[in-house]
C-alpha positions in Angstrom: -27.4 -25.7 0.5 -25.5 -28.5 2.3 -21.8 -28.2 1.2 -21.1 -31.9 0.9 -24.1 -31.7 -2.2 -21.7 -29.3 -3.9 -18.7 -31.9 -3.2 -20.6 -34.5 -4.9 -21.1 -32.6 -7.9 -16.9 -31.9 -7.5 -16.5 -35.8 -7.1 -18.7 -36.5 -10.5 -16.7 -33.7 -12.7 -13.4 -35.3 -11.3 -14.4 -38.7 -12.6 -15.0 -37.8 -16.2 -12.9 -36.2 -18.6 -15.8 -36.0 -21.3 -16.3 -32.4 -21.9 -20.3 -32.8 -22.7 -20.8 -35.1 -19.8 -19.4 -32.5 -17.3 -21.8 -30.2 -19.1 -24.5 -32.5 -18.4 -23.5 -32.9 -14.6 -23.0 -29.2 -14.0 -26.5 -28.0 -15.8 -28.3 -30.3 -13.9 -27.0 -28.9 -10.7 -27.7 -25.5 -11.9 -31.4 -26.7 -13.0 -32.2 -27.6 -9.1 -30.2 -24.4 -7.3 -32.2 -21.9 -5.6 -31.7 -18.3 -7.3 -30.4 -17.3 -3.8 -27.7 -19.8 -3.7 -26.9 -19.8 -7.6 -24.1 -16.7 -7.5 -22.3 -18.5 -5.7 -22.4 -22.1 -6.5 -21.4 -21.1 -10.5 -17.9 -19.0 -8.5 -17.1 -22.2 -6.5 -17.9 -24.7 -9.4 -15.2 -22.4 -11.1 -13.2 -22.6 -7.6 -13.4 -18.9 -7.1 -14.3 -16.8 -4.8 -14.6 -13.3 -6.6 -15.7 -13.1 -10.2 -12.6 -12.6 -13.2 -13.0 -8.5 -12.6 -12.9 -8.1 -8.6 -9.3 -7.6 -7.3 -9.5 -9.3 -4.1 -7.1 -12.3 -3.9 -7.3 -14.8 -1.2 -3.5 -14.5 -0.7 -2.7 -18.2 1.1 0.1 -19.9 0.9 0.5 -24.1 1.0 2.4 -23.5 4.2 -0.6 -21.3 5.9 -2.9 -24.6 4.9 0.0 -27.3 6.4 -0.4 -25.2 9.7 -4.3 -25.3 9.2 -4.3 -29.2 9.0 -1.7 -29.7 11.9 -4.3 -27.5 14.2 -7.7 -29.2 12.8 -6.3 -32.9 13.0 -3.5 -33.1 15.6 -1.2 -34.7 13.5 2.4 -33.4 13.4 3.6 -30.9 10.9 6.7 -33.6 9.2 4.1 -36.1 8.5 1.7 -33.8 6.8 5.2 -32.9 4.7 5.5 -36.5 3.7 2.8 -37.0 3.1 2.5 -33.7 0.9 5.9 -34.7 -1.1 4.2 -38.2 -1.6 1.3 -37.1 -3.3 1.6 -33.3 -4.5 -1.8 -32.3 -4.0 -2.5 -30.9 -0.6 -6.6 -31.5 -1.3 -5.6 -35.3 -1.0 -3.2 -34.9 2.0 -6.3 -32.8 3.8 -8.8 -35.9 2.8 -6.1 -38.4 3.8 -5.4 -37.1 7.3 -8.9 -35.7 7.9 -10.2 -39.4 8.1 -7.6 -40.5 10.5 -7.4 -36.9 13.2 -6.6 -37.3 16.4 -8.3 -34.1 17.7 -11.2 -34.9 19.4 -13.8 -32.1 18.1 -16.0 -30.3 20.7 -18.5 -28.5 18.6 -18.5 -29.5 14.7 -21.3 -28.0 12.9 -22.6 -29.7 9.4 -21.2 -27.7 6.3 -23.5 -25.2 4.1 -21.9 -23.6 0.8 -22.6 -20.2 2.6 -20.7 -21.3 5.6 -17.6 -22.4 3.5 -18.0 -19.4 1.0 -18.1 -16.9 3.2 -15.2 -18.2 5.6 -12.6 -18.4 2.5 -13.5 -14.8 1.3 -12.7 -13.4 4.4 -9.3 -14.4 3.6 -9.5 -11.7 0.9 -9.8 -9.3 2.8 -7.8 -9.4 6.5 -5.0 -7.0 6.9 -3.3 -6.0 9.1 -1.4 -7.6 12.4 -2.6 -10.9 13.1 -3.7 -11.6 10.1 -1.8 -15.2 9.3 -3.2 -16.2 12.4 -6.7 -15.3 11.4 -6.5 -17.0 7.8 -5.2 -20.4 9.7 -7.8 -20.2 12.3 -10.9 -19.7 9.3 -9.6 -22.4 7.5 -8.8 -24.4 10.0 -12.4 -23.9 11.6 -13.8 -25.4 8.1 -11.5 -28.5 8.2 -12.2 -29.5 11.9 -16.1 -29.6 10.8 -15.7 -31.0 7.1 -16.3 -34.8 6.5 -12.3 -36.1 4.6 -13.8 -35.1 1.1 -15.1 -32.1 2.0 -11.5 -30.9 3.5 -10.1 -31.7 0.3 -12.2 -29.3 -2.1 -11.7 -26.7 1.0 -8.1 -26.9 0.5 -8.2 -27.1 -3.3 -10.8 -24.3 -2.8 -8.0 -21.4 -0.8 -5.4 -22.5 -3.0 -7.6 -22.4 -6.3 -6.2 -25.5 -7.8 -9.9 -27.6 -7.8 -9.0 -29.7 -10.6 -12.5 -30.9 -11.5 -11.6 -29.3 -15.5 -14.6 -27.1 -15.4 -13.8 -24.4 -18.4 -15.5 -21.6 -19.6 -16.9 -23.1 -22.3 -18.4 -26.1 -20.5 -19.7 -23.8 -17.9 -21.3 -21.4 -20.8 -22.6 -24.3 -22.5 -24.3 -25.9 -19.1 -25.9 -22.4 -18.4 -27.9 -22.6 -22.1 -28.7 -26.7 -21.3 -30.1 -25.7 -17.9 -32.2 -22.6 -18.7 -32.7 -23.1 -21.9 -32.6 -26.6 -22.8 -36.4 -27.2 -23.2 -36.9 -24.1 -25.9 -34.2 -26.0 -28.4 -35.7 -29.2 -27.3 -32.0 -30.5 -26.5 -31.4 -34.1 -25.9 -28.5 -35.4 -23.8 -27.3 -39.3 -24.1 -24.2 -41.6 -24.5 -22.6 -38.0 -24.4 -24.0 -37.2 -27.5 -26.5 -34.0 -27.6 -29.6 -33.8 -29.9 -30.2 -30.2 -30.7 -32.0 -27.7 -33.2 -28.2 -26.4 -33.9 -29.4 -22.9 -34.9 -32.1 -21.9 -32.2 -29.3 -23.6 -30.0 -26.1 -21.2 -31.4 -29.0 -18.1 -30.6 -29.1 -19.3 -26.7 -25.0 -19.7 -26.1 -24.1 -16.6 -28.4 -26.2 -14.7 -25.8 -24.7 -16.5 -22.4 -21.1 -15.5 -24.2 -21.6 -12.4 -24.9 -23.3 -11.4 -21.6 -20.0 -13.3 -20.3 -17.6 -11.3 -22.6 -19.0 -7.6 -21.2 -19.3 -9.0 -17.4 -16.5 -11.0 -16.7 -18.8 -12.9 -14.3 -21.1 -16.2 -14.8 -22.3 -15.9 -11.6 -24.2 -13.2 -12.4 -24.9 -14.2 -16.0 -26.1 -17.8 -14.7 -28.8 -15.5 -12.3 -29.6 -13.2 -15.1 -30.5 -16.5 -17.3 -32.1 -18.6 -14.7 -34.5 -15.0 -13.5 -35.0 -13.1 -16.8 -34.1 -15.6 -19.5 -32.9 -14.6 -22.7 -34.5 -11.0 -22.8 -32.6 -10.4 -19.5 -29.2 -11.7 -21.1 -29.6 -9.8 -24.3 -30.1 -6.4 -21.6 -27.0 -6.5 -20.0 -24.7 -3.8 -20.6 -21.3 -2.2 -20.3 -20.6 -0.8 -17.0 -17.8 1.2 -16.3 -15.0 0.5 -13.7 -15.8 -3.4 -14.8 -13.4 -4.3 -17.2 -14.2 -6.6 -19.8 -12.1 -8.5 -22.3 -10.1 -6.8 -24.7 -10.6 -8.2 -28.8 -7.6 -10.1 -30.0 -6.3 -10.6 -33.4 -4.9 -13.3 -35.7 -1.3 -13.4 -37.3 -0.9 -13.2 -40.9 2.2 -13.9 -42.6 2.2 -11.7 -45.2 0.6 -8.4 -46.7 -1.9 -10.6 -49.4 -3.3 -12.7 -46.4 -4.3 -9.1 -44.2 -6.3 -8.4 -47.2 -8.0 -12.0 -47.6 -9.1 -11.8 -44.2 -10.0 -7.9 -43.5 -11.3 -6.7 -47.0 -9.8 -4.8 -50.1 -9.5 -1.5 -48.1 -8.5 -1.5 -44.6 -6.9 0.3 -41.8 -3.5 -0.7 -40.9 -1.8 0.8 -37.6 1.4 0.5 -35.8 1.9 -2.9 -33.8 3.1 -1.4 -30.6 5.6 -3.5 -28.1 3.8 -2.1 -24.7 0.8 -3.7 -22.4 -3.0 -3.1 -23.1 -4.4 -0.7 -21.0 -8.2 0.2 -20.8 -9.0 3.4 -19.4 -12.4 4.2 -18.1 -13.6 7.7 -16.9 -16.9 8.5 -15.2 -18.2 11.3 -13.1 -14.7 12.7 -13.5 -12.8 9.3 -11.9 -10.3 7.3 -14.2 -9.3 4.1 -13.7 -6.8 1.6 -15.4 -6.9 -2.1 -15.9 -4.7 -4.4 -18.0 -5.7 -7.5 -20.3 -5.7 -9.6 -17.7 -8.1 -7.1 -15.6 -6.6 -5.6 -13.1 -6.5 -2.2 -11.5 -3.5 -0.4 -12.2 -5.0 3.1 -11.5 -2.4 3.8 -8.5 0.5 2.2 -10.5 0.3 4.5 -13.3 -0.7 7.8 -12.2 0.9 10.0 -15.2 -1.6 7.6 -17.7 -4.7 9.1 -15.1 -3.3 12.7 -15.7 -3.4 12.1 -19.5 -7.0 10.9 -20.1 -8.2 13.2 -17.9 -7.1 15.6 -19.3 -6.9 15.1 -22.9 -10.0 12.9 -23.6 -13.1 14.5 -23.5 -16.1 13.1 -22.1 -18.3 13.0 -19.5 -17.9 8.6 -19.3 -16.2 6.0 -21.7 -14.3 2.9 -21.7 -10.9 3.3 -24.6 -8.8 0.8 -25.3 -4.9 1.3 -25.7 -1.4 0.4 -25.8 0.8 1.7 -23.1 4.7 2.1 -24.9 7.7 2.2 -22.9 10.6 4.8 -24.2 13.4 6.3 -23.7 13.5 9.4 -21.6 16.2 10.4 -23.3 16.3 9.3 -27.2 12.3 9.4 -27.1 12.8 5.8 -29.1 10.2 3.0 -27.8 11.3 0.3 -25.7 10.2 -3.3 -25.3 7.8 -4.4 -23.3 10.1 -5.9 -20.6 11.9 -2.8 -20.0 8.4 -1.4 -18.5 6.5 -4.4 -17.1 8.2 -3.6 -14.0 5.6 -1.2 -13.9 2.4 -3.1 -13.2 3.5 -4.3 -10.1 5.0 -1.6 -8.5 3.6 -0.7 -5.0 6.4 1.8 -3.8 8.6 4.6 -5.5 5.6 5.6 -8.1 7.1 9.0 -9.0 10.7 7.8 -9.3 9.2 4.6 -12.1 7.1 6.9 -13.9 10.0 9.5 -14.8 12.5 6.6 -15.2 10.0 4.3 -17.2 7.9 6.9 -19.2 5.0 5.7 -21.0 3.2 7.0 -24.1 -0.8 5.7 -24.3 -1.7 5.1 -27.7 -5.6 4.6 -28.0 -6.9 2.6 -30.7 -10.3 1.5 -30.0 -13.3 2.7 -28.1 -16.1 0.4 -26.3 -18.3 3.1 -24.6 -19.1 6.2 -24.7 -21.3 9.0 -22.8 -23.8 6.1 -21.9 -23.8 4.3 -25.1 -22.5 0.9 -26.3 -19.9 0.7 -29.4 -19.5 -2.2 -29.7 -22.0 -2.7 -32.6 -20.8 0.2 -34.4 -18.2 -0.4 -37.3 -14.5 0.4 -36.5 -14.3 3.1 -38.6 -16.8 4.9 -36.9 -15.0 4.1 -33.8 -11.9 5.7 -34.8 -13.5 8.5 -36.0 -14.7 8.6 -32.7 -11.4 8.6 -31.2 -9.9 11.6 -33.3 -12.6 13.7 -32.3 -12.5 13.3 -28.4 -8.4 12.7 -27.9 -6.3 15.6 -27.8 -2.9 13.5 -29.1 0.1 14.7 -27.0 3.2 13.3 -27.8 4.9 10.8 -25.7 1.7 11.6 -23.4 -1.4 10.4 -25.3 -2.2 10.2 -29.0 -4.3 8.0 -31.3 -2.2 5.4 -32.8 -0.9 6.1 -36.1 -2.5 4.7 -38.9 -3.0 4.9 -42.7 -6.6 3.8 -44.9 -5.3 1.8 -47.7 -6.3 -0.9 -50.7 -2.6 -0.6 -51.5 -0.3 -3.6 -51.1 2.7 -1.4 -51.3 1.6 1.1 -49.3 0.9 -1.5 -46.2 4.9 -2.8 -47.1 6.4 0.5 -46.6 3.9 1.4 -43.7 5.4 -1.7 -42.4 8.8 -1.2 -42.7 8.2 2.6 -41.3 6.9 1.1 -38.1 9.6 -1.4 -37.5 12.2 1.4 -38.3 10.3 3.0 -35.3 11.7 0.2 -32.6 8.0 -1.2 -32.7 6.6 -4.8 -33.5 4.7 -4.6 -36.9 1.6 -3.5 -38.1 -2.3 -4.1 -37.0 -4.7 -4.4 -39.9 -8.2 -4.2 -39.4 -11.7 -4.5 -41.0 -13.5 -1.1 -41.3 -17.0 -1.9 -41.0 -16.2 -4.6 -37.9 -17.5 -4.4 -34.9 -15.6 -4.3 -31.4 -16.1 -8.3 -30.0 -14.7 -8.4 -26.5 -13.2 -11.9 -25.4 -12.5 -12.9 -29.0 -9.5 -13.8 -31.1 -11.3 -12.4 -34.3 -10.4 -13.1 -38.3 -11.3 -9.3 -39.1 -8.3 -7.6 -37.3 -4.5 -9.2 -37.9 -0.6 -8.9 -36.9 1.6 -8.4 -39.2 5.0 -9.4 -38.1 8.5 -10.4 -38.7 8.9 -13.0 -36.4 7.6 -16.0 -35.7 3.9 -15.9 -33.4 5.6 -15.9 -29.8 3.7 -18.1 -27.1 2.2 -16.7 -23.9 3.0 -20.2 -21.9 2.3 -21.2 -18.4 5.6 -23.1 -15.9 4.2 -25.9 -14.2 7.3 -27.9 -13.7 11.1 -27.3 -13.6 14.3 -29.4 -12.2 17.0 -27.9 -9.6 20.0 -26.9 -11.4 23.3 -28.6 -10.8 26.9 -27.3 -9.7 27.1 -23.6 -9.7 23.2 -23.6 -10.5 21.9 -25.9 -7.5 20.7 -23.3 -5.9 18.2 -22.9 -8.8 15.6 -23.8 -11.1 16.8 -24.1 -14.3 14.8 -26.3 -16.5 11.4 -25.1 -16.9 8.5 -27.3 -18.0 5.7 -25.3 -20.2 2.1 -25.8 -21.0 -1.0 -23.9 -23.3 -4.2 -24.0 -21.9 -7.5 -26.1 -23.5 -10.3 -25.5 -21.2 -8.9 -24.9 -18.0 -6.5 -28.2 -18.3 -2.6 -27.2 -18.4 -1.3 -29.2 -21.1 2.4 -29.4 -21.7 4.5 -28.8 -24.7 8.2 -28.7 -24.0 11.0 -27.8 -21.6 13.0 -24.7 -21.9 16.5 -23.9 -20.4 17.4 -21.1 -22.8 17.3 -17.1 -22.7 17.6 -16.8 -19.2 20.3 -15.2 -17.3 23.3 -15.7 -14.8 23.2 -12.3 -13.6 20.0 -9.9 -13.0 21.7 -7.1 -14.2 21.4 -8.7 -17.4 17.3 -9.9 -18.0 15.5 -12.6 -16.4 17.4 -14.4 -14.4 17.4 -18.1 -12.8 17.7 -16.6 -9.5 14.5 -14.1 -10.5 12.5 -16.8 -11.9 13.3 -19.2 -8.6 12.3 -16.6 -6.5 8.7 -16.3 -8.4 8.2 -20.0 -8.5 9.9 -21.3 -5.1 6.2 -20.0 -3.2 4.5 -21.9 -5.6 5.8 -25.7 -5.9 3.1 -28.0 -4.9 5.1 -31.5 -4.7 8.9 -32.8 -5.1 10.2 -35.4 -6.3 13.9 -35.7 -6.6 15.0 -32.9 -8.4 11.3 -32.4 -10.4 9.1 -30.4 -9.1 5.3 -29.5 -9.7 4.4 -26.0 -10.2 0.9 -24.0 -9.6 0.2 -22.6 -12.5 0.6 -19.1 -12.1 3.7 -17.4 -13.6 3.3 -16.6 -17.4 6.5 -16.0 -19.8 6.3 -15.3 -23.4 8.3 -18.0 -25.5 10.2 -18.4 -28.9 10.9 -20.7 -30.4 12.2 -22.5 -33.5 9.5 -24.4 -34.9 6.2 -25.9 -33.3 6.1 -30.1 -34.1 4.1 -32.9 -33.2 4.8 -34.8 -30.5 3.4 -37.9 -28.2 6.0 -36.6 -25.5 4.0 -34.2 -23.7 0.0 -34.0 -23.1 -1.1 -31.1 -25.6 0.7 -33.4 -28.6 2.7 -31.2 -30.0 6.4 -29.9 -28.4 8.2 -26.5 -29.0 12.0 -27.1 -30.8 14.2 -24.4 -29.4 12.0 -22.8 -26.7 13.6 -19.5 -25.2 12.5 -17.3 -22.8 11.8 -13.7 -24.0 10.4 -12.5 -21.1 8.0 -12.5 -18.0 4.4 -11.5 -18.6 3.3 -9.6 -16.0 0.0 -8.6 -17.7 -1.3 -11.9 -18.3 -3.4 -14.2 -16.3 -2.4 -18.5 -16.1 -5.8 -18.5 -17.8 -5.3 -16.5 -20.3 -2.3 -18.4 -21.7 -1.8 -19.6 -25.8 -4.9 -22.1 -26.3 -4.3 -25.4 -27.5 -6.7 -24.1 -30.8 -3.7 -21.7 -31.5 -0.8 -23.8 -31.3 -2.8 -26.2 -34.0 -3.5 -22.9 -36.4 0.5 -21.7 -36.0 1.6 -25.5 -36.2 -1.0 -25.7 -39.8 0.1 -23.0 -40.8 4.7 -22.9 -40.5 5.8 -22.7 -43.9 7.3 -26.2 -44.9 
């Protein structure tokens, strides 16, 4: 396929901000791709290269793509930064200066999708001397043959910033319109659908689960278009790809656990750590976090532990990794070990400084088999069969059966007395729904619900803080669009020594300003901190309509994905539901 036919279909999504009208344009698309070219057109509509499991990251940086345009186009490096500060989006500097090169081009070949696809990937994976040079000379090859708006989806493309508002759920949706459409007999006009609404909620309950336990529409899209629903319906688990862990709801009190998970339920210990799921086959493990990725070499005392404590011959747990101290054996926050997922060098020295205690509270697979159907109780009595508990090594989180409201209030109490957040309280007979924020499994907790919010914008600092960012603007997520909801300035620190510091967070987010203006700048959404805050009200200020009163920073999380950021939906339930 041609690559300026994909740019077309970029062009039509940026013009419309109607969520079933970019449905409509994208399954029509899909209706009319070849099986061999489908993979990847569904990756690039998302403006990815690698599908939500795959580790490889293309790893450019804006100023790899300003040297890219200088060499495709001729035109001096300052006025490709002007023009960049004038209107922070690199795509439309690309287009801009594209149209008006002065290089005179010897051999420019027309664009195909595979051409441009399999150019950027390679980005992924160079190492080694040279490399910068290679990565400008790939991209640079792309922009000397692309047409002005092809150059600017190639750049938008390497720096993953497409901006065409293409979300999961319009994507899921436009997969059930195009290969299913004609068996619910849907009927799309004035952005208005006609549907059989049950047959129809059969078809994308299908696409979303095959999404929830693959992490990858590419290959769900394929599955669909090839094998239709009996082919969705077929795929399974497989282990080493992660899928997405089962979130919970927050409650407020003991009485509203019980209105949503039953008269007798399981209550557990809310841990302060990072979710870890382990998988083991033919005698490998491997680690990813929520945000899935592979940890395995980061953590190598976890490894040891399920090895050799969870018998097996292949499963998939999911757990809670708890920081604590060495010496008092008390659990720490979370930010005292998140410095842990990163780490590339000194392995040993982290993992006997920072000490971790796995606490497995779920399983998803085992020895071949699916559990995700089975009811949690089974599940855990799955667990306390296979897991040899080892204290401050591995154990199965602790936990009490109860229909007892005043058993769950001193459970409750126990566990904060502990150092940890609260409690988990959980459905019996529920089954394990990856992806989802469920009403059959709750937090119980003292504090308010903290955000997981996304910096896109902050101001340089003044006097002795110049040298800094220091007012950070924040923003949920509703699919795929950033949308603001206040400014923070508060809980971060002078001095390193003492948290997360204005010099720490500068360093994270100086790499990743996409445009200036005065002291403001634009941010690529990419760093994650976890916010509180004093209340949530509504607000006309900022584009989600609502603004946080008394944002501060808790901390960095490290374990979270830009995508996977507080949803707009969730801000509107905690905002509901504060206690006037």
């Amino acid at each position: 396929m041609k690559y300026v036919k994909l740019v077309g279909i970029y062009e039509e999504l940026e013009k419309t901000s109607k969520r079933l009208e970019k449905t409509h344009i994208i399954s029509e698309f899909l209706k009319k791709t070849s099986a061999d070219d489908l993979p990847v057109i569904v990756l690039m509509l998302q403006g990815k290269l690698f599908p939500n499991w795959d580790d490889n990251k293309i790893g450019v940086a804006s100023r790899l793509i300003l040297k890219a345009i200088n060499t495709a186009t001729g035109i001096s490096s300052a006025r490709i930064e002007k023009e960049w500060k004038k209107t922070g989006d690199l795509g439309i500097v690309a287009e801009n200066l594209v149209k008006g090169k002065k290089q005179v081009t010897l051999v420019s070949h027309e664009l195909s999708v595979k051409k441009v696809f399999e150019n950027l990937r390679k980005l992924a994976t160079l190492e080694g001397m040279g490399t910068v040079d290679k990565k400008m000379q790939l991209i640079s090859e792309l922009l000397t043959s692309a047409n002005p708006v092809e150059a600017k989806y190639i750049v938008r493309n390497v720096l993953e910033e497409l901006r065409v508002g293409v979300g999961e759920g319009s994507l899921r949706d436009a997969i059930v319109w195009a290969f299913f459409g004609d068996k619910v007999d849907l009927k799309f006009s004035e952005n208005k659908i006609e549907v059989e609404r049950e047959e129809y909620n059969k078809y994308v309950d299908s696409v979303q689960r095959a999404y929830d336990i693959t992490n990858d529409f590419s290959s769900v899209a394929l599955t669909a278009k090839k094998d239709g629903l009996k082919g969705l319906n077929a795929m399974g688990i497989r282990v080493f790809r992660p899928l997405k862990v089962m979130l919970a709801l927050k409650v407020g009190d003991v009485k509203g656990g019980f209105e949503r998970c039953g008269e007798k339920v399981d209550v557990e210990y809310k841990l302060d750590g990072f979710r870890i799921q382990a998988h083991k086959d033919e005698g490998e493990v491997r680690l990813f976090t929520r945000r899935l990725e592979d940890v395995t070499k980061q953590f190598p005392d976890v490894v040891e532990y399920v090895l050799n404590n969870v018998k097996g011959d292949s499963f998939i747990i999911d757990c809670e990794a708890a920081g604590f101290d060495p010496k008092s054996g008390r659990y720490l926050p979370f930010q005292k070990i998140s410095q842990r997922i990163k780490r590339k060098y000194d392995i040993a020295s982290m993992a006997k400084n920072f000490p971790v205690e796995l606490n497995v509270f779920d399983i998803i697979y085992y020895n071949g088999k699916s559990m995700l159907k089975e009811s949690f109780e089974k599940r855990r009595e799955l667990i306390e069969k296979i897991v040899s508990g080892k204290k401050r090594k591995i154990v199965v989180v602790k936990n009490m059966i109860t229909s007892k409201g005043a058993e769950i209030e001193r459970f409750y109490k126990e566990s904060l007395n502990e150092g940890n957040e609260g409690v988990m309280i959980k459905n019996l007979s529920a089954p394990y729904k990856p992806g989802a924020r469920v009403n059959y499994m709750v937090k119980l907790k003292p504090t308010m619900e903290t955000l997981d919010l996304v910096i896109v914008g902050a101001e340089w600092g003044e006097g002795k803080r110049a040298k800094w960012l220091s007012s950070f603007v924040l923003a949920c997520i509703q699919e795929g669009k950033f949308l603001e909801i206040g400014k923070m300035g508060t809980g971060i620190k002078e001095k390193k020594e003492e948290g997360v510091s204005f010099e720490e967070l500068t360093k994270l987010l100086r790499p990743l300003i996409i445009a200036e203006k005065g002291k403001s700048v634009e941010i690529k959404p990419k760093i994650v901190v976890e916010v509180d805050y004093e209340e949530i009200q509504k607000s006309p200020t900022y584009s989600s309509g609502f603004a946080l009163r008394f944002p501060r920073l808790k901390g960095l999380r490290t374990d979270r994905r830009a995508s996977e950021a507080t949803d707009l939906d969730l801000v509107e339930d905690l905002y509901y539901g504060q206690k006037k």
